[in-house]
N, C-alpha and C positions, 0 to 999 in steps of 0.2 A: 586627834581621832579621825577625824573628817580626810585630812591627808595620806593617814594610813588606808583607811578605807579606799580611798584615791587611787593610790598604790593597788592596791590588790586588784582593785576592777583592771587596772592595766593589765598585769599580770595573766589573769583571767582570761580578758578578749584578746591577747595574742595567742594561748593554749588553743580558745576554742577555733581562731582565726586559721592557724598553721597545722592544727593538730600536732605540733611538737611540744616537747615538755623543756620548761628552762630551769637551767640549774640554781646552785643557789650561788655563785657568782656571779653570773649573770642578773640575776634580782638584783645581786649589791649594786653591779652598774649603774641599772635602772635608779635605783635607790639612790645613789649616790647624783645621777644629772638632775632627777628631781629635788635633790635636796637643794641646788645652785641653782634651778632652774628661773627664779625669778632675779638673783645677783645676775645670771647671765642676758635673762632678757634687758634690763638694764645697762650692762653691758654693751651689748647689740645696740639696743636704743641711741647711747652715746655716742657709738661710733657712725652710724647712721647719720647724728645729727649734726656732727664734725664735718663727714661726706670727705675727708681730706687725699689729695691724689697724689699721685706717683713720688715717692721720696720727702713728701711734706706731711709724712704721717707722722707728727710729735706727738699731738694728742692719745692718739688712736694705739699706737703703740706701748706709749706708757698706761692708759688704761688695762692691757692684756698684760703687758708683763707684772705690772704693779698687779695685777690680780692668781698671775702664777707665784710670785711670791709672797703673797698673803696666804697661800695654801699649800706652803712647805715646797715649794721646786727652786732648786737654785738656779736665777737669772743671771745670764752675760748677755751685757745689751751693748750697742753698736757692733755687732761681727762681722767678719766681712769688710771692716771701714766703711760701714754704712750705717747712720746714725739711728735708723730705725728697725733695723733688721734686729732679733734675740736669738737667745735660744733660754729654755726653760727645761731641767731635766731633775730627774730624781729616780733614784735604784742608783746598782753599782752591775757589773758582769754581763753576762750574755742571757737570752738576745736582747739587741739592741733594737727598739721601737722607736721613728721617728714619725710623727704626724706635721702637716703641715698648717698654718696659720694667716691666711691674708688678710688686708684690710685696706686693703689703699680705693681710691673713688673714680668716678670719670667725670669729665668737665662737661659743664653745660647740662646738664640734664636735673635737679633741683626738684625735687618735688614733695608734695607733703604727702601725708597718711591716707591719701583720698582716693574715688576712681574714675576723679577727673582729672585732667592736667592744670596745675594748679601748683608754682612754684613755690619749697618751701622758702626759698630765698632768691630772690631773681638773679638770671645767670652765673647760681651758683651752683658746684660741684653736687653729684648725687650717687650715691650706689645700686647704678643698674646692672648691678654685676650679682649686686648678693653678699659683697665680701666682708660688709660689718658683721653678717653672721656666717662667713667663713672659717674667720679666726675666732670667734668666741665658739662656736660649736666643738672645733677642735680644741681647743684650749678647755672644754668640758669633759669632753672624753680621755685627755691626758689626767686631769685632776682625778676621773672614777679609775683610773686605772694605779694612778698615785699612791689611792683611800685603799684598795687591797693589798698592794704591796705593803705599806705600811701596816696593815694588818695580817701581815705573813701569809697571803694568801697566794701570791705568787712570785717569782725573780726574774732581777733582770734590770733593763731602764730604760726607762720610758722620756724620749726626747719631743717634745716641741720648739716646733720654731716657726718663727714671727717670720715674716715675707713679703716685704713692701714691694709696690712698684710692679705688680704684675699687669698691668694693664698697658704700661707702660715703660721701656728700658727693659723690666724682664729681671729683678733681682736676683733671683735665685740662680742665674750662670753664675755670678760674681761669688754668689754663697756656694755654689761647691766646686769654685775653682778655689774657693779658701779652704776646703774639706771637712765644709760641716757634714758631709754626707760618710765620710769614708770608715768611721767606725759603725754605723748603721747595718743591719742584715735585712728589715722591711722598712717599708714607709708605706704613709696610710694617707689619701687624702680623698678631698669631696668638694661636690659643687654646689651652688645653687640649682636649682633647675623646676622644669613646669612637669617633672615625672620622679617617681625612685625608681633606680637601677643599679643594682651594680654592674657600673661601667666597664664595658673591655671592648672601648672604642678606642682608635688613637684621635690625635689631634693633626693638624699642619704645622709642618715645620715653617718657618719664617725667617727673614732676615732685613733689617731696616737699614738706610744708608741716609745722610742726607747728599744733595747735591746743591753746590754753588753755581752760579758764573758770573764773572767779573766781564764789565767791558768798559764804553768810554762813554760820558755825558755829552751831550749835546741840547741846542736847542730844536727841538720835534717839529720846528717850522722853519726858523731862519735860515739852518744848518746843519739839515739831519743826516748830512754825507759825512761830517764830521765826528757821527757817534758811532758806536759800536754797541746793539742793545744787546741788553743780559736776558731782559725778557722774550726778543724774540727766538734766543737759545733754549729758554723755558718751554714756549711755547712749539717751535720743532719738535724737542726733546720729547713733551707729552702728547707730541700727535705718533710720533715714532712707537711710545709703549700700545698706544692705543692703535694705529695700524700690528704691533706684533703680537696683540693679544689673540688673532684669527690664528696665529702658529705655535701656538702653545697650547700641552695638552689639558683637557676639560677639566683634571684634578687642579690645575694648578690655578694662582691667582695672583694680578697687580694690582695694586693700591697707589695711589699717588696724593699725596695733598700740599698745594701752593702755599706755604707761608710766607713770600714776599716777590711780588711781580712787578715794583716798581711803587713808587709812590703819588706823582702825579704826571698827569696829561701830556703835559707842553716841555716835556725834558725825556729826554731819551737815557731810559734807565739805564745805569751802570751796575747793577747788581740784581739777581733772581738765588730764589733760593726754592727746593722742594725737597717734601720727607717722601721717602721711595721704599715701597712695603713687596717683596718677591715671597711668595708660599706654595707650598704643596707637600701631600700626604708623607712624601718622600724625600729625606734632604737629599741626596743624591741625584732627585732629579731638577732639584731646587736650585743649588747650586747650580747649575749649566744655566740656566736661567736667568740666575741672579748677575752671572759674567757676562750674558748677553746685552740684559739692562742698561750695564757698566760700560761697556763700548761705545750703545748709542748715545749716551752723553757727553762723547770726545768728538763724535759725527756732530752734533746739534753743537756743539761750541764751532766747530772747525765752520758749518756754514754760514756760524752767524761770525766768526772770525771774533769769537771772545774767549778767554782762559775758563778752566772750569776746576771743582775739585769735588771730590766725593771722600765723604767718609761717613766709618761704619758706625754706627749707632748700639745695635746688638745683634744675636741673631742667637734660633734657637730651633730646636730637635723636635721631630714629634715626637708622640708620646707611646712607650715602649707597653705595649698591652700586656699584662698577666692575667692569662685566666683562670691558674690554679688559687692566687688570689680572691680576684671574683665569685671564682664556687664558696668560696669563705665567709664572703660577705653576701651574697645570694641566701646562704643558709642563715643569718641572721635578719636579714627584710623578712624572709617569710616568717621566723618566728616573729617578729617585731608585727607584722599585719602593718594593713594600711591605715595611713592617717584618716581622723576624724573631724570634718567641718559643721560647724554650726549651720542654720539659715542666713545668720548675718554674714559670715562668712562664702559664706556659697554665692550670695548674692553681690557683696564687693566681687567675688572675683567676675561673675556674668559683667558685671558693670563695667568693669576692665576691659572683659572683651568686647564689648559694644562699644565703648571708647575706641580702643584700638582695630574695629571695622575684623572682628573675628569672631567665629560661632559661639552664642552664647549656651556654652555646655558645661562651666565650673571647674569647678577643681578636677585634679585626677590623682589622686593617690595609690592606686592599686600595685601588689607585686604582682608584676608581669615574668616569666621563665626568661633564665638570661639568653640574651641575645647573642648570635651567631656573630663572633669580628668580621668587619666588612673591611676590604682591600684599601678603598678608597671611601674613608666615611665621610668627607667633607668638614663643614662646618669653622670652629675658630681653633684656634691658637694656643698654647700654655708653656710656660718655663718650667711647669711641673715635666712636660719631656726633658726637658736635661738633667731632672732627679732621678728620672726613669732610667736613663743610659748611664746613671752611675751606681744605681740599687732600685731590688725590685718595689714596684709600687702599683700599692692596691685602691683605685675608685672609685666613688660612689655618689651619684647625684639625687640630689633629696628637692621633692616640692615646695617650693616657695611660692610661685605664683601661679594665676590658671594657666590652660591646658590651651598652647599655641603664642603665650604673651610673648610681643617684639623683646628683644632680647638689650641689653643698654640702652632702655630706653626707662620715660619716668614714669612707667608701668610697673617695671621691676623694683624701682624706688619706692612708690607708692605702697607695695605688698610687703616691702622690705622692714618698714618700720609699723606694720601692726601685726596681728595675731596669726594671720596666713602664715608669714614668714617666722615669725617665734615659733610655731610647732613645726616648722621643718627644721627649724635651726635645735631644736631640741632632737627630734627624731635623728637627725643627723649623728650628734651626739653620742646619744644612745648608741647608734649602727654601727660606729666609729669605734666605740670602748667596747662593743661584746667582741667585734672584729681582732682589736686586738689584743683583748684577751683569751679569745681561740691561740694565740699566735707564742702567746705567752706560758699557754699551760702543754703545748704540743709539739716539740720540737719536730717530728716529724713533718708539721705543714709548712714551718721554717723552710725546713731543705726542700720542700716540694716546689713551694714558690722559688728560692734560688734556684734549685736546678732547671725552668723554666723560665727563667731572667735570663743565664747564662746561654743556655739553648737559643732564644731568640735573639739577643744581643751576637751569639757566633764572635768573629775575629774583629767585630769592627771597635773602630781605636777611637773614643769619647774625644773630639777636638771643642773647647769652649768656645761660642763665635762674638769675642767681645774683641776688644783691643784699648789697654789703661783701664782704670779705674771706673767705677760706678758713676756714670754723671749726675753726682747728689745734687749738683747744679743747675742742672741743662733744664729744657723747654719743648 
């Protein structure tokens, strides 16, 4: 009784919030995340406390799929040749609805339920990303879309898939160079984030390489005419990116990180190694860039007179903006209203910001009027572009943490595993199944979003930027 009643107030404060009226599908939705809503926080919780990263999602993966098959979706797990990727579908015919699923962690950041820093395990992996309730949120919203199909309330089929390694390597090139995308007509995804919006931002495109050099050992004192260092190729090499970053344009950006400059002192390294990150708004302008990179790696070997080699790691698309989408998912935030925080709530998040030396102003939940796409929005990264440049896809980031939190950091961790982050991960949900079941009951909106996938996409030709197989291995 008490949960129905629950129910209803919901109901209720989005009518009086929006002034729109929800249907009665729409309820079922609702009706359907709350019914899972505490399996799913659970859920989340587990995968949280796994924290497991790029390609060593065992756990995490089989939690979500093991829970799309307890709720009637037929699973195919490893796709792709990648042991934790799924997919999870159920319907039959058109349209075809795909949502997306992540869960993979970042390294080093560890933290507990607090809002102080405060590791939950020392130097170990954390989700300052969000993404333990990435994939459980959508995996929520595929199941209420499941519960009315199967209640003949609409057709069609509704596909989830599992997504590892997005933080990292970048799974999903590898999954729709397999063509889990290709029977698809939408796709639905969503982020963590310190606002809601339906998103119709792009992302940077990116592309990672690693770079060798090999040269010859010596002794660093008796007989250092006789080495060839690797590190001081290293070391050129990153003054070279760092003098050409004054000639490169403001959108764009380099990354570098040393993972090996020699081992000790008194020997003249014979080997350097570095991960080498190129982005911007634009692959097109990326790529010229990235070629550039690549040169002066052959110059920093040639003066340090050592061999060198590069290769590619991944590489990957911004993100293909729809905003006939958007207006789709705009018109359900506003019926949905904005989230609701407690005191205790409000005050972990001020806490947060005080920890992390930012205004202590709380939460922010509010639907704000969708924003205008900007040319060059800055910001990070997503393999969700290369789902974009092969079908259209609709956005949406929902509050998890306050308002300005550092982003991969153990801020986001900390929000991730309590109740801040459970009612975004619910809300999310929710946003997620009304979105597409608009998409489901209206074939007109179908073709609106394609014909503005295709419009913006024009002649350009989807090239995957991988080369072999998924490194389920690599580091």
């Amino acid at each position: 009784m008490k949960k129905k009643l629950l129910f209803n107030l919901l109901i209720l404060t989005s009518i009086i919030a929006t002034g729109q009226k929800m249907d009665s599908d729409k309820k079922a939705i609702i009706a359907s995340v709350e019914s899972h809503k505490e399996q799913l926080i659970k859920i989340s919780d587990s995968i949280w406390a796994l924290a497991e990263t790029a390609f060593n999602e065992i756990g995490s993966s089989k939690i979500l799929a093991d829970y799309a098959e307890k709720n009637g979706l037929k699973v195919t797990r490893g796709v792709a040749d990648i042991p934790t990727a799924f997919t999870a579908t159920y319907g039959s015919g058109k349209p075809v609805i795909s949502i997306l699923g992540e869960f993979d962690a970042l390294p080093g950041i560890s933290q507990k339920a607090s809002p102080v820093k405060e590791p939950y395990e020392e130097g170990a992996a954390g989700h300052g990303c969000g993404h333990n309730m990435f994939g459980t949120a959508s995996l929520g919203a595929a199941i209420a879309i499941k519960e009315l199909m199967q209640a003949g309330k609409i057709k069609g089929t509704v596909k989830f898939l599992g997504t590892p390694a997005e933080e990292k390597f970048f799974a999903k090139v590898w999954m729709v160079k397999a063509g889990l995308w290709d029977d698809v007509d939408v796709n639905i995804s969503w982020h963590p984030s310190a606002g809601i919006e339906a998103d119709v931002q792009s992302g940077l495109s990116l592309i990672d390489f690693i770079v060798e050099f090999h040269g010859q050992t010596a002794h660093a004192s008796a007989d250092p005419w006789n080495g060839k260092s690797a590190s001081d190729a290293l070391e050129l090499y990153t003054t070279g990116i760092n003098y050409y970053r004054e000639h490169i344009l403001p959108s764009s950006r380099i990354h570098y990180h040393i993972q090996d400059g020699g081992q000790v002192v008194n020997v003249v390294p014979d080997y350097s190694k570095l991960w080498v990150r190129v982005r911007d708004p634009k692959r097109k302008i990326m790529l010229p860039t990235y070629e550039r990179v690549k040169a002066m790696a052959e110059g920093a070997a040639i003066m340090a007179d050592v061999d060198y080699k590069i290769s590619l790691v991944s590489g990957i698309y911004e993100t293909l903006v729809n905003r006939s989408g958007g207006e789709i998912m705009q018109e359900n935030l506003e019926l949905l209203g904005p989230i609701s925080y407690t005191e205790e709530e409000t005050a972990f998040g001020k806490a947060i910001q005080k920890a992390t030396g930012k205004p202590e102003v709380g939460m922010d939940s509010k639907i704000y009027p969708l924003k205008e796409t900007e040319e060059n929005p800055g910001g990070g990264s997503t393999d969700v572009g290369d789902v974009s440049w092969n079908v259209p896809n609709i956005n949406l980031g929902v509050t998890v943490a306050p308002k300005d939190t550092p982003w991969h950091s153990w801020a986001v961790v900390a929000c991730g595993g309590m109740s801040i982050g459970h009612k975004g991960m619910v809300y999310a949900s929710k946003a997620m199944g009304m979105t597409m079941l608009d998409l489901f009951k209206n074939p007109k909106l179908v073709d609106k979003v394609k014909e503005e996938y295709k419009m913006r996409k024009g002649d350009e030709v989807y090239e995957p930027m991988i080369d072999g197989p998924a490194p389920i291995n690599g580091n």
